[in-house]
C-alpha positions as CSV (number, residue, x, y, z in Angstrom):
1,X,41.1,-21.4,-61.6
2,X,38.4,-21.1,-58.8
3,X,35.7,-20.5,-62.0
4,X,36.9,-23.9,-62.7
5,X,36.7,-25.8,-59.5
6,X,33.5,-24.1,-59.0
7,X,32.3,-26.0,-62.2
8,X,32.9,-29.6,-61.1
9,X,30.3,-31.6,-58.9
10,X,30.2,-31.3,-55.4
11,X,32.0,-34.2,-54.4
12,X,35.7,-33.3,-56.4
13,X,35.1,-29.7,-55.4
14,X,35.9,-31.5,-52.3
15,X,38.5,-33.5,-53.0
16,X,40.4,-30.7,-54.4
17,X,39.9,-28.8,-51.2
18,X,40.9,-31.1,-48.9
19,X,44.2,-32.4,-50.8
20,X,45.6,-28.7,-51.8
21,X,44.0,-26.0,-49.7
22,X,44.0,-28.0,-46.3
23,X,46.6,-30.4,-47.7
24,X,46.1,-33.6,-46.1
25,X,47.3,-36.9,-47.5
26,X,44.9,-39.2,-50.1
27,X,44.2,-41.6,-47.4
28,X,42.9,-38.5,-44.7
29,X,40.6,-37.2,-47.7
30,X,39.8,-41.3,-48.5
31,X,38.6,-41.4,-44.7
32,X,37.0,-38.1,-44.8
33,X,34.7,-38.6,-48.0
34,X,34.0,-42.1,-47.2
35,X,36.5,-43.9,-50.3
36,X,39.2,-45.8,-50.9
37,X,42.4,-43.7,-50.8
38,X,42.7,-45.6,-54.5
39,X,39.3,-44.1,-55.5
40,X,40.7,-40.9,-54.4
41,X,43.9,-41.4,-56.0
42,X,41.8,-42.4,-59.6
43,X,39.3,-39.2,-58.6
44,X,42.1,-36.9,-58.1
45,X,44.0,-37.6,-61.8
46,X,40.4,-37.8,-63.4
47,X,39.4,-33.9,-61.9
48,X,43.1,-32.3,-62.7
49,X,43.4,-34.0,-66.1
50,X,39.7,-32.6,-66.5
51,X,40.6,-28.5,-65.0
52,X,44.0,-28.7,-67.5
53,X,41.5,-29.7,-70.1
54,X,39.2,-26.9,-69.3
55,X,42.0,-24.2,-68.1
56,X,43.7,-24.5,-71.8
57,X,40.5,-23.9,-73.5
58,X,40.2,-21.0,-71.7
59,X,43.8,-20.0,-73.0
60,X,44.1,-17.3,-75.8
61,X,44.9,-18.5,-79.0
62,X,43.0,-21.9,-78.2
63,X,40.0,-23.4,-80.4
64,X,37.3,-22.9,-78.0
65,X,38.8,-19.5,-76.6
């Protein structure tokens, strides 16, 4: 999972940070990285739809695996 993270720009690196290892609410990370809490809402479905893309191709058994 953190080879994962690690892979994504800077800025979602962040986001995922800040919501689930500090956990603080979409509107604190909105005020902290300068958004909208609904960019961070759109931001936050885009990067975990994009790490359960990648963490099931990393799955035995899978195409790309």
């Amino acid at each position: 999972m953190r080879d994962a993270v690690g892979e994504l720009p800077l800025l979602q690196q962040q986001l995922i940070h800040l919501r689930f290892t500090q956990e603080l609410t979409q509107r604190e990370v909105a005020d902290l990285l300068q958004l909208t809490p609904m960019a961070v809402s759109r931001l936050q479905r885009r990067v975990l739809d994009a790490l359960a893309e990648r963490l099931l191709s990393l799955a035995p058994g899978s195409p790309s695996a």
